[in-house]
SEFIZA-3560 file (N, C-alpha, C; in Angstrom, 3 decimals):
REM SEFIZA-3560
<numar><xx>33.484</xx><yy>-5.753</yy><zz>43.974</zz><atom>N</atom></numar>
<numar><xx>33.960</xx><yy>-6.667</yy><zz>44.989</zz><atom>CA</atom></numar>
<numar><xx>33.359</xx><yy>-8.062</yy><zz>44.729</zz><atom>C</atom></numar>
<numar><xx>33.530</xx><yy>-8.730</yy><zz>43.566</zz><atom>N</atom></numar>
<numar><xx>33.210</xx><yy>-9.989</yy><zz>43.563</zz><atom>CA</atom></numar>
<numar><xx>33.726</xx><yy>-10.683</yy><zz>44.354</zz><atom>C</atom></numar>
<numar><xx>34.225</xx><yy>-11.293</yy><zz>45.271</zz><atom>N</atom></numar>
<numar><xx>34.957</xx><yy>-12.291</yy><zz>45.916</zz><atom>CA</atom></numar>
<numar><xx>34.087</xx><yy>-13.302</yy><zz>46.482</zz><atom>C</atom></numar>
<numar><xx>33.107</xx><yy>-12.551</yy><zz>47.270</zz><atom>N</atom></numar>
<numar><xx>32.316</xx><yy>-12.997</yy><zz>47.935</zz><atom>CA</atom></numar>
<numar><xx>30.868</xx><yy>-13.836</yy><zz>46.920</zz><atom>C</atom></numar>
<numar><xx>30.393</xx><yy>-13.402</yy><zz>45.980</zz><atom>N</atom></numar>
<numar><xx>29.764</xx><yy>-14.106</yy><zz>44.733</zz><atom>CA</atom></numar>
<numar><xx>30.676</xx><yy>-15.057</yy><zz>43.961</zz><atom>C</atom></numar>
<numar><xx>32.246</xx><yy>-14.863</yy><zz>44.353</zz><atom>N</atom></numar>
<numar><xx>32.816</xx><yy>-16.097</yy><zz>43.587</zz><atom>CA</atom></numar>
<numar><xx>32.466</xx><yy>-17.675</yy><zz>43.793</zz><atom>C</atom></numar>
<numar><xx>32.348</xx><yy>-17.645</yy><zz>45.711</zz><atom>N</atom></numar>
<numar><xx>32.076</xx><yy>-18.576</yy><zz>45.590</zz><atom>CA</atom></numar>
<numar><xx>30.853</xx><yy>-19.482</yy><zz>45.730</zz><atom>C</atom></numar>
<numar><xx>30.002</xx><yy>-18.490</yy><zz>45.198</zz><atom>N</atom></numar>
<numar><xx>28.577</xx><yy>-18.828</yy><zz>44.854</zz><atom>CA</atom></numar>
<numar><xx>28.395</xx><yy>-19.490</yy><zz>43.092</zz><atom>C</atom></numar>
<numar><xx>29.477</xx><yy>-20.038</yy><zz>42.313</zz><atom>N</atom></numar>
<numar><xx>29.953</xx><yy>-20.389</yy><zz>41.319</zz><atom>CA</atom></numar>
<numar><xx>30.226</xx><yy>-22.028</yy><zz>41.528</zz><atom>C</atom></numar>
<numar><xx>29.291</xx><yy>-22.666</yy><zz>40.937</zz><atom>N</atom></numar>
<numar><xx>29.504</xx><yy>-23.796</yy><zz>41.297</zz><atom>CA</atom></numar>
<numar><xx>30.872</xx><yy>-24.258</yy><zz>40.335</zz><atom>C</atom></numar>
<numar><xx>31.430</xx><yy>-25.214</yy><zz>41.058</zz><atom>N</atom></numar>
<numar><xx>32.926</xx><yy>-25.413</yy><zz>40.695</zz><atom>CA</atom></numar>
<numar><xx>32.860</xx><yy>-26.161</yy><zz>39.550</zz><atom>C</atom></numar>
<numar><xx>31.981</xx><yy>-27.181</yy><zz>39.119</zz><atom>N</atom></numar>
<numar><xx>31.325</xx><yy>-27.901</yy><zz>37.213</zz><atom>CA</atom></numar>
<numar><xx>31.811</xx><yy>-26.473</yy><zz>36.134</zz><atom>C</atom></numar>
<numar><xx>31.596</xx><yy>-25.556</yy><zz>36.564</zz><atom>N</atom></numar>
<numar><xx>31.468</xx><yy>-24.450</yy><zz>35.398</zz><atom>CA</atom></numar>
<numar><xx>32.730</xx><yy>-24.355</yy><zz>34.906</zz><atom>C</atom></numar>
<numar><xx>32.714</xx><yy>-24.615</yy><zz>33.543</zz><atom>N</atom></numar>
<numar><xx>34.370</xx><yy>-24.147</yy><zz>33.181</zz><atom>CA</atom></numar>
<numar><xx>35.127</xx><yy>-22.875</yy><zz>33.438</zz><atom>C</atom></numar>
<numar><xx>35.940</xx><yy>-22.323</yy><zz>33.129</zz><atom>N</atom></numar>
<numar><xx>36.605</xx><yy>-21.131</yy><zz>33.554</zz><atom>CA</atom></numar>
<numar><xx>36.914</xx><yy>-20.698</yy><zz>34.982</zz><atom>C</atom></numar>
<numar><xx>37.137</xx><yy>-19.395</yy><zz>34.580</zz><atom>N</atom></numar>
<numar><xx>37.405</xx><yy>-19.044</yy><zz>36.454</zz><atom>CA</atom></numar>
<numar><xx>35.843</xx><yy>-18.198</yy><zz>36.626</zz><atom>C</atom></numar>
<numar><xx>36.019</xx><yy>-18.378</yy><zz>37.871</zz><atom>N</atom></numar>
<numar><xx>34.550</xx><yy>-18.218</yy><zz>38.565</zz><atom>CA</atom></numar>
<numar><xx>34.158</xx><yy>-16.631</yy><zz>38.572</zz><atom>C</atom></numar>
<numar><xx>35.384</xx><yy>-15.875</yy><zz>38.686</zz><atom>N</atom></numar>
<numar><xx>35.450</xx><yy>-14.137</yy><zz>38.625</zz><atom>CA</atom></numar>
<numar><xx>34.275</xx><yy>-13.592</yy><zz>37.548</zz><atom>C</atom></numar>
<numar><xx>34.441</xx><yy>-14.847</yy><zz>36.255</zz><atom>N</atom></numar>
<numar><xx>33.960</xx><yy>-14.247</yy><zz>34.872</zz><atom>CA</atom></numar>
<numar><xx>32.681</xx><yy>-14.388</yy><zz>35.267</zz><atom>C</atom></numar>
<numar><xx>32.268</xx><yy>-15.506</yy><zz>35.992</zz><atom>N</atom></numar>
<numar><xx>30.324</xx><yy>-15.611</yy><zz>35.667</zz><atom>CA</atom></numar>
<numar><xx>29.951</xx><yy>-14.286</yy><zz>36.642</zz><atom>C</atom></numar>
<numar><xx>30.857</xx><yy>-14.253</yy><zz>37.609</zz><atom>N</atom></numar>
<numar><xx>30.412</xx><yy>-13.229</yy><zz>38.792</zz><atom>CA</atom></numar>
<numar><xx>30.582</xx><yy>-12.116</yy><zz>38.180</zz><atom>C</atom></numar>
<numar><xx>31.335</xx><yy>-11.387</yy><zz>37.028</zz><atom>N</atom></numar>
<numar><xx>31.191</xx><yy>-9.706</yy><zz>36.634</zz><atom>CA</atom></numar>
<numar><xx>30.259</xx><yy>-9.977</yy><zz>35.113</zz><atom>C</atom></numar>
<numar><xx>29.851</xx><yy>-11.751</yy><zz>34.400</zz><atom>N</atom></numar>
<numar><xx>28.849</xx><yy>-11.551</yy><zz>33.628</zz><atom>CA</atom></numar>
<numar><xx>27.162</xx><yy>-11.071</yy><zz>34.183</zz><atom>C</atom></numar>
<numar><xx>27.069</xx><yy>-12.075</yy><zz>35.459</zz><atom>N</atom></numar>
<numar><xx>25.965</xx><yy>-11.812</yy><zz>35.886</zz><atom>CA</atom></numar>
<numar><xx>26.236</xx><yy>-10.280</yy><zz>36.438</zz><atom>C</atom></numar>
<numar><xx>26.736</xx><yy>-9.529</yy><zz>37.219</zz><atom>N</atom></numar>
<numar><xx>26.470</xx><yy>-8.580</yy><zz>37.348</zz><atom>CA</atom></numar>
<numar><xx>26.171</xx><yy>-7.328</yy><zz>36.532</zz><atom>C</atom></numar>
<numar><xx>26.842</xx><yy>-7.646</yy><zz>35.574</zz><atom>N</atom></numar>
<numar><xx>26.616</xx><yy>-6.980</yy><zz>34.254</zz><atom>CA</atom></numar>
<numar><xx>25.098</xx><yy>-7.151</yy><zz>33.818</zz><atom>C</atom></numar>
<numar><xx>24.824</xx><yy>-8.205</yy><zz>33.732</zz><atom>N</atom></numar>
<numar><xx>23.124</xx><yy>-8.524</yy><zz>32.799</zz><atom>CA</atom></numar>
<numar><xx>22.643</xx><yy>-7.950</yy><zz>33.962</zz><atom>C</atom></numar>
<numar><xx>22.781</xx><yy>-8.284</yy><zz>35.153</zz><atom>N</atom></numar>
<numar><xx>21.546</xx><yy>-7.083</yy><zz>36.239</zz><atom>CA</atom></numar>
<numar><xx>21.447</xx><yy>-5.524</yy><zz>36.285</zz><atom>C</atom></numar>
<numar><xx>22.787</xx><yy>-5.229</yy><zz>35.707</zz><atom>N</atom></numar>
<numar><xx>22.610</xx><yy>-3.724</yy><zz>35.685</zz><atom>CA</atom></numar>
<numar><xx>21.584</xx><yy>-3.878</yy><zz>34.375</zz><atom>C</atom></numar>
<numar><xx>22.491</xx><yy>-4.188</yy><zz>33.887</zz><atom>N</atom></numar>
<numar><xx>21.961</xx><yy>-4.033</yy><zz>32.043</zz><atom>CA</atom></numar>
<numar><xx>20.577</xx><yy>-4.105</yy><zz>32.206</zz><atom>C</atom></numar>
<numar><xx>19.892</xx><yy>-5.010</yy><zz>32.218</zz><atom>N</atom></numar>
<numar><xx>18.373</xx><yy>-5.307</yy><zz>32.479</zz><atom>CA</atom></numar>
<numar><xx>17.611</xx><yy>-4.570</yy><zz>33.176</zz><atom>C</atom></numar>
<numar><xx>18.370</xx><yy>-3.752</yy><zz>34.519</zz><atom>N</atom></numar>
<numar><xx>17.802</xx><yy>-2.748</yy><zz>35.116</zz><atom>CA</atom></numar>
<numar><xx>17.344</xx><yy>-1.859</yy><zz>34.253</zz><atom>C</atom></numar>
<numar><xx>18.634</xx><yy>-1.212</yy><zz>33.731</zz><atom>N</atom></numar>
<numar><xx>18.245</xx><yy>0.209</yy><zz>32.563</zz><atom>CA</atom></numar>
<numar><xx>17.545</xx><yy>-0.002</yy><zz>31.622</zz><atom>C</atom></numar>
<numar><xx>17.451</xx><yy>-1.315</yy><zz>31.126</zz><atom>N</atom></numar>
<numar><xx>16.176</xx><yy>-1.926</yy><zz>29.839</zz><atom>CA</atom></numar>
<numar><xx>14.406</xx><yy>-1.674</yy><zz>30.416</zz><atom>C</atom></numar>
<numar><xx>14.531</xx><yy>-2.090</yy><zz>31.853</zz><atom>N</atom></numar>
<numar><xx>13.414</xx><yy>-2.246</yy><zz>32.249</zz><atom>CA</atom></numar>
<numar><xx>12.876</xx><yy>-1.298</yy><zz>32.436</zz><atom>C</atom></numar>
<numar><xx>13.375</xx><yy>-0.198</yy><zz>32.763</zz><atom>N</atom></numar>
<numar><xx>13.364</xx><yy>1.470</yy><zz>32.638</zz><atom>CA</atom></numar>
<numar><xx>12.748</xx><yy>2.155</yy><zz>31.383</zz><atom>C</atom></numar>
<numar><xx>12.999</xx><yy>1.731</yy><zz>30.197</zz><atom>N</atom></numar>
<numar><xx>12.707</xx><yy>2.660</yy><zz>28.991</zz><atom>CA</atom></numar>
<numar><xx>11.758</xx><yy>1.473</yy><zz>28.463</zz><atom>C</atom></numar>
<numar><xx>10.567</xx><yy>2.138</yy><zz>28.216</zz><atom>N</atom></numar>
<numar><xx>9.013</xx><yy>1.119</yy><zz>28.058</zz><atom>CA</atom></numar>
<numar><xx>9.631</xx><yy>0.344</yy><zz>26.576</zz><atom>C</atom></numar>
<numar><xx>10.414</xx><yy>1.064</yy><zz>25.626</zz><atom>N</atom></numar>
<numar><xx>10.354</xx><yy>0.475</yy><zz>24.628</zz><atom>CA</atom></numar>
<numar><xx>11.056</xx><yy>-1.052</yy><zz>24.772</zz><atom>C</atom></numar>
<numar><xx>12.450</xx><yy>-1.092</yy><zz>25.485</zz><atom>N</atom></numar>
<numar><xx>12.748</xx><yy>-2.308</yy><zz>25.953</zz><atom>CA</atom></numar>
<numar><xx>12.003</xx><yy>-2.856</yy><zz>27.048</zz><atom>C</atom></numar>
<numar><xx>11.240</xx><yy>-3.005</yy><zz>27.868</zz><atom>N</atom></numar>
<numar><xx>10.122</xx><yy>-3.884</yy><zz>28.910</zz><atom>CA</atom></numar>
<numar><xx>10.727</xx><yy>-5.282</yy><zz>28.467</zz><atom>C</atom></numar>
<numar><xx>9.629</xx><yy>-5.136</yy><zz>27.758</zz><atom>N</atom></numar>
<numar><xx>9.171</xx><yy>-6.587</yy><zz>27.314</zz><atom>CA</atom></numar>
<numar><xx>10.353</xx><yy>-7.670</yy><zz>27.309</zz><atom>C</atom></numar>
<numar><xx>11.442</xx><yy>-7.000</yy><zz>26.596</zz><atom>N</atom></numar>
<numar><xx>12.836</xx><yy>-7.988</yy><zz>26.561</zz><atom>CA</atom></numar>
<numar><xx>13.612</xx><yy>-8.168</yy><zz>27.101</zz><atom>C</atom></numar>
<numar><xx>13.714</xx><yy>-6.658</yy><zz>28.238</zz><atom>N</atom></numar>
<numar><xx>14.278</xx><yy>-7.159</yy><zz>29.575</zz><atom>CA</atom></numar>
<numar><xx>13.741</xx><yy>-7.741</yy><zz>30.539</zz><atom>C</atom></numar>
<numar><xx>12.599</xx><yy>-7.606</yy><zz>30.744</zz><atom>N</atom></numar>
<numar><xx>11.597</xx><yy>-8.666</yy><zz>31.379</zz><atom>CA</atom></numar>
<numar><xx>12.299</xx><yy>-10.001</yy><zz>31.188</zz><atom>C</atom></numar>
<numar><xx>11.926</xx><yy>-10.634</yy><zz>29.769</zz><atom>N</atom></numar>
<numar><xx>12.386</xx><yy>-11.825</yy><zz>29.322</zz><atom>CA</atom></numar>
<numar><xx>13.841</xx><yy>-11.948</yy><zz>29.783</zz><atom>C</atom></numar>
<numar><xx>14.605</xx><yy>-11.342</yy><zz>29.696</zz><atom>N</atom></numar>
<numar><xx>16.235</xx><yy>-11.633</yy><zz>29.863</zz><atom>CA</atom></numar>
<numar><xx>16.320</xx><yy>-11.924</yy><zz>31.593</zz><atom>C</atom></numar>
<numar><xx>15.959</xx><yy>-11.055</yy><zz>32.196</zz><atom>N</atom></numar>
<numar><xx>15.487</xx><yy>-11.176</yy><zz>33.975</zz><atom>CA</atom></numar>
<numar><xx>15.068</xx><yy>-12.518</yy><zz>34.318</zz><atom>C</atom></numar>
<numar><xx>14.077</xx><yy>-12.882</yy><zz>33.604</zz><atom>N</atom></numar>
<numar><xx>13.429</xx><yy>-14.322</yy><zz>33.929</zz><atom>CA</atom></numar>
<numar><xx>14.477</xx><yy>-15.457</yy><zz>33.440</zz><atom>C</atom></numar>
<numar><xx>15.066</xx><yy>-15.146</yy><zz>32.358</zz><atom>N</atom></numar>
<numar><xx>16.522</xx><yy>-15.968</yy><zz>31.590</zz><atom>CA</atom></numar>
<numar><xx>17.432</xx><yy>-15.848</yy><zz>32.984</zz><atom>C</atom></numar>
<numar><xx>17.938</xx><yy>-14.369</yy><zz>33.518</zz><atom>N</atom></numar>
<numar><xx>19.170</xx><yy>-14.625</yy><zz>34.319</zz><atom>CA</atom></numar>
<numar><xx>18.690</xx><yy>-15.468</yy><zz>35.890</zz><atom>C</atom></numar>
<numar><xx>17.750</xx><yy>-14.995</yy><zz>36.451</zz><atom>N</atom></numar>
<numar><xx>17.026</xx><yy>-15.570</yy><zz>37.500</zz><atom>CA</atom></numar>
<numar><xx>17.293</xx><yy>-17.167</yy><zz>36.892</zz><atom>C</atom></numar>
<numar><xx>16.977</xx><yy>-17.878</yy><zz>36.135</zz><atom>N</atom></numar>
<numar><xx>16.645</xx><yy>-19.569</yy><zz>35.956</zz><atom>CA</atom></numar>
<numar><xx>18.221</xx><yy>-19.403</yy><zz>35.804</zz><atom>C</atom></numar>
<numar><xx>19.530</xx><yy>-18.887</yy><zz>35.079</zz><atom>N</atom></numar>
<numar><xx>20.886</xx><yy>-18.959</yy><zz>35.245</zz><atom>CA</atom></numar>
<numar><xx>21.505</xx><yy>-19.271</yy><zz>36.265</zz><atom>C</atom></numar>
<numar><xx>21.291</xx><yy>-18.075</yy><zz>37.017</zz><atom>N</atom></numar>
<numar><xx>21.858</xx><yy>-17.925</yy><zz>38.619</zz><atom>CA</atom></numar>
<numar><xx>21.420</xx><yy>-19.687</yy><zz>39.467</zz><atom>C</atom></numar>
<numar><xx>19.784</xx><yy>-19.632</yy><zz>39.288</zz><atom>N</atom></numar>
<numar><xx>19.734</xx><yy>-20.723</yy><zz>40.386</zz><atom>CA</atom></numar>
<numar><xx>20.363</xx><yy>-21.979</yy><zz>40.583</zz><atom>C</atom></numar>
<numar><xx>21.481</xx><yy>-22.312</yy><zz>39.633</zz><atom>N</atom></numar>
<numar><xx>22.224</xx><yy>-23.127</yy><zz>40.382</zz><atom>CA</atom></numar>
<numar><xx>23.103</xx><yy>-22.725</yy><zz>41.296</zz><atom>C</atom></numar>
<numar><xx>23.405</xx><yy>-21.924</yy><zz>40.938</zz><atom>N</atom></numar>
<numar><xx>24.387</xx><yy>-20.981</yy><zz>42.270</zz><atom>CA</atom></numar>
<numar><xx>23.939</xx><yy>-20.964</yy><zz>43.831</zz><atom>C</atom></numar>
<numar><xx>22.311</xx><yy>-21.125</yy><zz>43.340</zz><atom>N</atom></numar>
<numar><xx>22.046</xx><yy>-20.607</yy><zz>44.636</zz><atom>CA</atom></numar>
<numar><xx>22.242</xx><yy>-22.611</yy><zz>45.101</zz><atom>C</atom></numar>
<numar><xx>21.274</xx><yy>-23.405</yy><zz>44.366</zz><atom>N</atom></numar>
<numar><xx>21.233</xx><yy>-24.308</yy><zz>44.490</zz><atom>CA</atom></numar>
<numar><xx>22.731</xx><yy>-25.013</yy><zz>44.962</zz><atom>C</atom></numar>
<numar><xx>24.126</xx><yy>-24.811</yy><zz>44.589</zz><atom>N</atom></numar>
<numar><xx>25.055</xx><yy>-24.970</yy><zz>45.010</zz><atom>CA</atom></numar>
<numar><xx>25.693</xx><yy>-24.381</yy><zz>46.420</zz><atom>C</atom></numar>
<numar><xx>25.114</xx><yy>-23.080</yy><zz>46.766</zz><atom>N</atom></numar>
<numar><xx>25.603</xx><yy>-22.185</yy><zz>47.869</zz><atom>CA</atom></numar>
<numar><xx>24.764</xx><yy>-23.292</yy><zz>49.106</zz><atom>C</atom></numar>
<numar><xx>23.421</xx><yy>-23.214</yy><zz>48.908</zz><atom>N</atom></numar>
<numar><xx>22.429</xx><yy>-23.665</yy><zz>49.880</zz><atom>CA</atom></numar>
<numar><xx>23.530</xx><yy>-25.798</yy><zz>50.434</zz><atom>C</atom></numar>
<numar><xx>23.828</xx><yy>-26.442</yy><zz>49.169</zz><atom>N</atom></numar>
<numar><xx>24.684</xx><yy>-27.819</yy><zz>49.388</zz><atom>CA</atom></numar>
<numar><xx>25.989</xx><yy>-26.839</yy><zz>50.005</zz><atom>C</atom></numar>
<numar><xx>26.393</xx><yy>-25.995</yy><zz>49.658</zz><atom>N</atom></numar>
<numar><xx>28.035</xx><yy>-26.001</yy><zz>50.003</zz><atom>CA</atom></numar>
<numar><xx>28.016</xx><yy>-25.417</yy><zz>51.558</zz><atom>C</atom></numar>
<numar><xx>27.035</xx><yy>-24.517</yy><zz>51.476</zz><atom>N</atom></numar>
<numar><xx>26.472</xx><yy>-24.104</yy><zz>53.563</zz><atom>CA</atom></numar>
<numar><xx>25.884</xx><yy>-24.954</yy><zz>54.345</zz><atom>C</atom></numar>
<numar><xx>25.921</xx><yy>-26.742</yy><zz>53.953</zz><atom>N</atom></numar>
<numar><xx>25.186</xx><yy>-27.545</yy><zz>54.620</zz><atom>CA</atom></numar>
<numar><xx>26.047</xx><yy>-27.519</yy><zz>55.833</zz><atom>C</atom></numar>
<numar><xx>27.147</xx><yy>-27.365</yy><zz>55.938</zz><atom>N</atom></numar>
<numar><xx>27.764</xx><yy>-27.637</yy><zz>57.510</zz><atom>CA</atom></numar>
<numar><xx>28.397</xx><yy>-26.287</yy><zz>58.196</zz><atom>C</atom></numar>
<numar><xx>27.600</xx><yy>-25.398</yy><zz>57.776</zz><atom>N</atom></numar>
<numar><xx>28.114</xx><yy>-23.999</yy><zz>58.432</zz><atom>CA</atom></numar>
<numar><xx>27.029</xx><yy>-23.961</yy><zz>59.669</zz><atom>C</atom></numar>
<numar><xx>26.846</xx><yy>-23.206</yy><zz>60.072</zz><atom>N</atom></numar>
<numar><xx>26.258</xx><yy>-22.686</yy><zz>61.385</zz><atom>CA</atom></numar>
<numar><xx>24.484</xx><yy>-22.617</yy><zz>60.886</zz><atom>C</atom></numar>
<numar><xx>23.708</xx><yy>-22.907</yy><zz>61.830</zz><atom>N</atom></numar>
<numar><xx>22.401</xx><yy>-23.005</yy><zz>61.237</zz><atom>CA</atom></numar>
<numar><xx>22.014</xx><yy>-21.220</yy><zz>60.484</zz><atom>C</atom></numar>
<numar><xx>22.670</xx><yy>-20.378</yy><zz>60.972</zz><atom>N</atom></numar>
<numar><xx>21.900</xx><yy>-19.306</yy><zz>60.669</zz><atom>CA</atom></numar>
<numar><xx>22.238</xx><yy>-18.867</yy><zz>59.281</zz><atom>C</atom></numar>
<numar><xx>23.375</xx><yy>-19.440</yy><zz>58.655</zz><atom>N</atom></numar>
<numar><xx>23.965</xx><yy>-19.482</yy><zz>57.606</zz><atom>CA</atom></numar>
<numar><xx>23.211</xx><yy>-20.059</yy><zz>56.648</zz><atom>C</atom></numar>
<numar><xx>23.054</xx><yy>-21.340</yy><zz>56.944</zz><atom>N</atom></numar>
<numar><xx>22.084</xx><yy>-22.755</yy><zz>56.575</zz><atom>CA</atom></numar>
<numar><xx>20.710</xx><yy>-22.154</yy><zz>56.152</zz><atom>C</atom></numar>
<numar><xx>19.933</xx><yy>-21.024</yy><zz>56.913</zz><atom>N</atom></numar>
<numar><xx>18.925</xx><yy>-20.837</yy><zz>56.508</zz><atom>CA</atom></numar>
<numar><xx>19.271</xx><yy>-19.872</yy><zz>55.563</zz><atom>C</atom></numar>
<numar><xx>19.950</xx><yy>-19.155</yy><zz>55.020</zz><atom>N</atom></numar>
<numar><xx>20.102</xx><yy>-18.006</yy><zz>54.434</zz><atom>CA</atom></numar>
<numar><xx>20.465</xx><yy>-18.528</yy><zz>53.122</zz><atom>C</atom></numar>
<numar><xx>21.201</xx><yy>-19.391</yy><zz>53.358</zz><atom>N</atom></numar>
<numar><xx>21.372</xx><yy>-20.382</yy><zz>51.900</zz><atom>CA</atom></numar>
<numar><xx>19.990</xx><yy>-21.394</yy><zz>51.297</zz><atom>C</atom></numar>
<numar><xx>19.659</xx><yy>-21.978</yy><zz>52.371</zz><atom>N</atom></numar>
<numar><xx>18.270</xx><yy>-22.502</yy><zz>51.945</zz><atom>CA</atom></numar>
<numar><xx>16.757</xx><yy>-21.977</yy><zz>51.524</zz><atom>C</atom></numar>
<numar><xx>17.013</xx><yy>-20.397</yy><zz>52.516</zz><atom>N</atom></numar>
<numar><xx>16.028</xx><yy>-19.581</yy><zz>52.465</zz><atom>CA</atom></numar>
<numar><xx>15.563</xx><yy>-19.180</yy><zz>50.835</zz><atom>C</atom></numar>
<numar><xx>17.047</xx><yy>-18.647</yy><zz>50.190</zz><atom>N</atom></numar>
<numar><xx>16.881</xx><yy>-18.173</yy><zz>49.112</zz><atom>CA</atom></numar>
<numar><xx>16.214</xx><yy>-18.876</yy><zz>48.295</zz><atom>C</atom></numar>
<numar><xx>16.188</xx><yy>-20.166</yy><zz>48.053</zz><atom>N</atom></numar>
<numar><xx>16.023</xx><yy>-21.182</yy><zz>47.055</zz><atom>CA</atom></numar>
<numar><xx>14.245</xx><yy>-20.732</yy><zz>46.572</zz><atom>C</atom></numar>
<numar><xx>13.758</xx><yy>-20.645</yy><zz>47.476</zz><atom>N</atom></numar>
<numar><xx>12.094</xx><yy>-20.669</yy><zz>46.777</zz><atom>CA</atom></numar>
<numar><xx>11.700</xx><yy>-19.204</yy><zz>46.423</zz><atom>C</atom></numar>
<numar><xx>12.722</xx><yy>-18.053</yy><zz>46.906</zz><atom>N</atom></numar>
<numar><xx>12.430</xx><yy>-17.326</yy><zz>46.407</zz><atom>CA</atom></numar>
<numar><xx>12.442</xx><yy>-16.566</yy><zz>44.745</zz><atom>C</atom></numar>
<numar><xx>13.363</xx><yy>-17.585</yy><zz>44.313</zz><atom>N</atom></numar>
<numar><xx>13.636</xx><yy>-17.602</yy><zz>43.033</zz><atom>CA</atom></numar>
<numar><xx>12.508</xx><yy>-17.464</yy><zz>42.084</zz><atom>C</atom></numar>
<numar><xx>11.691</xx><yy>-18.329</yy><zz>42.612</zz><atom>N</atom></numar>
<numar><xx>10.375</xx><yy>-18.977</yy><zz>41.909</zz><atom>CA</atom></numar>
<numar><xx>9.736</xx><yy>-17.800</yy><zz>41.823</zz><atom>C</atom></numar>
<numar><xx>9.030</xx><yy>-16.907</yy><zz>42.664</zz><atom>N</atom></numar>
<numar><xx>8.363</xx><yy>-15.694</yy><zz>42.606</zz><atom>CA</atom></numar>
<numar><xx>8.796</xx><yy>-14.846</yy><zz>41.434</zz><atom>C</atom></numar>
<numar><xx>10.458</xx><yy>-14.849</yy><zz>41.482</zz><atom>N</atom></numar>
<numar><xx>10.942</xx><yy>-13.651</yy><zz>41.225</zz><atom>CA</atom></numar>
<numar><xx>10.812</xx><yy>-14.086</yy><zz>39.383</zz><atom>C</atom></numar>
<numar><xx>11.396</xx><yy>-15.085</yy><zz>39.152</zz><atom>N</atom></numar>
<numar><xx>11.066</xx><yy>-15.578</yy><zz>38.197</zz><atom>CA</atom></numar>
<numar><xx>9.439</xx><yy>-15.223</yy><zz>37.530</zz><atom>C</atom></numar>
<numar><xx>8.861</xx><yy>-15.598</yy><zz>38.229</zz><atom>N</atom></numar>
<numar><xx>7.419</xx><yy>-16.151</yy><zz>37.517</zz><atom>CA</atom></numar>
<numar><xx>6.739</xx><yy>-13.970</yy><zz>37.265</zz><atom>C</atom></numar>
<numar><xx>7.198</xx><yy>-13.234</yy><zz>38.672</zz><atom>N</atom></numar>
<numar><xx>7.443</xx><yy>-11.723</yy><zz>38.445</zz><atom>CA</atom></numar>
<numar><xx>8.084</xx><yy>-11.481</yy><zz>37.184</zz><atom>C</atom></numar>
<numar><xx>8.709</xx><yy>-11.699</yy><zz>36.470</zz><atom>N</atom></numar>
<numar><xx>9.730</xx><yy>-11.210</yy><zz>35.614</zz><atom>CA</atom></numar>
<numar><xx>8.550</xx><yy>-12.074</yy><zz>33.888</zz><atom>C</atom></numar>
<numar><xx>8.581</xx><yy>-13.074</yy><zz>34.184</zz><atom>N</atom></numar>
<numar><xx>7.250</xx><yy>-13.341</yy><zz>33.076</zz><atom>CA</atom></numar>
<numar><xx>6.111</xx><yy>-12.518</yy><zz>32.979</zz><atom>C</atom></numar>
<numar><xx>5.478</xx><yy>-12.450</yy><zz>34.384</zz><atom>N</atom></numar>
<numar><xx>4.544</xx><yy>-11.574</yy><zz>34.358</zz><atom>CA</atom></numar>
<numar><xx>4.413</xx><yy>-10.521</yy><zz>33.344</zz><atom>C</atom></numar>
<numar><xx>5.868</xx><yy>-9.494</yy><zz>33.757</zz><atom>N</atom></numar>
<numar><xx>5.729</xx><yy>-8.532</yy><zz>33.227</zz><atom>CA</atom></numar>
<numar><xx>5.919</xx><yy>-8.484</yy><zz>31.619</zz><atom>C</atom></numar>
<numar><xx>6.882</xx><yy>-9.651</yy><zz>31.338</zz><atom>N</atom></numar>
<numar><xx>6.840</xx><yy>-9.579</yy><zz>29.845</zz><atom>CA</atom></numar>
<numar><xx>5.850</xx><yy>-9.852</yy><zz>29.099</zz><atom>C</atom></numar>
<numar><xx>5.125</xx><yy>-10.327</yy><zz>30.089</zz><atom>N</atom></numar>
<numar><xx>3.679</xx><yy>-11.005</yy><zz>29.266</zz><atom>CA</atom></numar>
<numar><xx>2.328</xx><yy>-9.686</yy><zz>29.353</zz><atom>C</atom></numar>
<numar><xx>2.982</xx><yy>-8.780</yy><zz>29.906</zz><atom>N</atom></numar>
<numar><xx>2.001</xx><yy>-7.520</yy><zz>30.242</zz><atom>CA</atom></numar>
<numar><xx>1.586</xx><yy>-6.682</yy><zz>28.506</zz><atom>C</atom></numar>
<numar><xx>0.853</xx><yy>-6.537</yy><zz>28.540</zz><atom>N</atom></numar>
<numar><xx>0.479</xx><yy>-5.985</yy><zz>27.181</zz><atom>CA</atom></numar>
<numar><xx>0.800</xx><yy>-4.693</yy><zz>27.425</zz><atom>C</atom></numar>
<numar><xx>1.554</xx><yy>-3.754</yy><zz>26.269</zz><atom>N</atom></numar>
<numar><xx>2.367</xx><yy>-2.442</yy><zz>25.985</zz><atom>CA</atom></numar>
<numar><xx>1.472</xx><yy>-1.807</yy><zz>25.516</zz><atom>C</atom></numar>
<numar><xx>0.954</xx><yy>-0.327</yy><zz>25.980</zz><atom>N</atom></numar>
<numar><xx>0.086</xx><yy>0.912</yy><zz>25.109</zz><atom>CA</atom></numar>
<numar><xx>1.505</xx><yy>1.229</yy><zz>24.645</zz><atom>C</atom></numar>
<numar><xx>1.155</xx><yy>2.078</yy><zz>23.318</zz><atom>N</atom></numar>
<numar><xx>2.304</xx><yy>2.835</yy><zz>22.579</zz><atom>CA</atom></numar>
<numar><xx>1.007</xx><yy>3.818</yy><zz>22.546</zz><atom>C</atom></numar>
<numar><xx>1.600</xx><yy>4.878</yy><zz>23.239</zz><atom>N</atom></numar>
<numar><xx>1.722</xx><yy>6.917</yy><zz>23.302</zz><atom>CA</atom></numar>
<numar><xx>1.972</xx><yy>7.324</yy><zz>22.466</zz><atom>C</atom></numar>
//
């Protein structure tokens, strides 16, 4: 059900907006199941911290495009913005975690 992530696609991006919304969803699964098997960590880590810095213009665009919706909206769009940063700097963390090999 992309529809609703479509228009979290800032409108600058070439193409139609459907594509970034089933690419990114794709790299989040994908990265999920990487992050899962120790031998990939490290590079899905890295790719996580890659899609996180991707996405945030989206968010950065959602948070400008909800400036005149209803405040509770307004925060939900603005809210997100700093959480990025954590999630990001989480996702280095872990790639930067040193691997035992068993």
């Amino acid at each position: 059900m992309p529809k609703p992530f479509n228009a979290l696609i800032p409108e600058w991006l070439p193409g139609d907006a459907v594509f970034y919304t089933y690419i990114s969803g794709l790299a989040e699964v994908l990265i999920a199941f990487l992050l899962l098997k120790p031998s990939t960590t490290t590079r899905a880590a890295w790719a996580a911290a890659a899609l996180f810095i991707a996405v945030y213009p989206g968010n950065l665009y959602m948070a400008y495009d909800w400036r005149d919706r209803e405040l509770a909206q307004q925060l939900i769009a603005y809210g997100r913005l700093p959480f990025q940063i954590p999630l990001i700097w989480w996702a280095v963390a872990i790639a930067r975690k040193p691997r035992t090999t068993d």
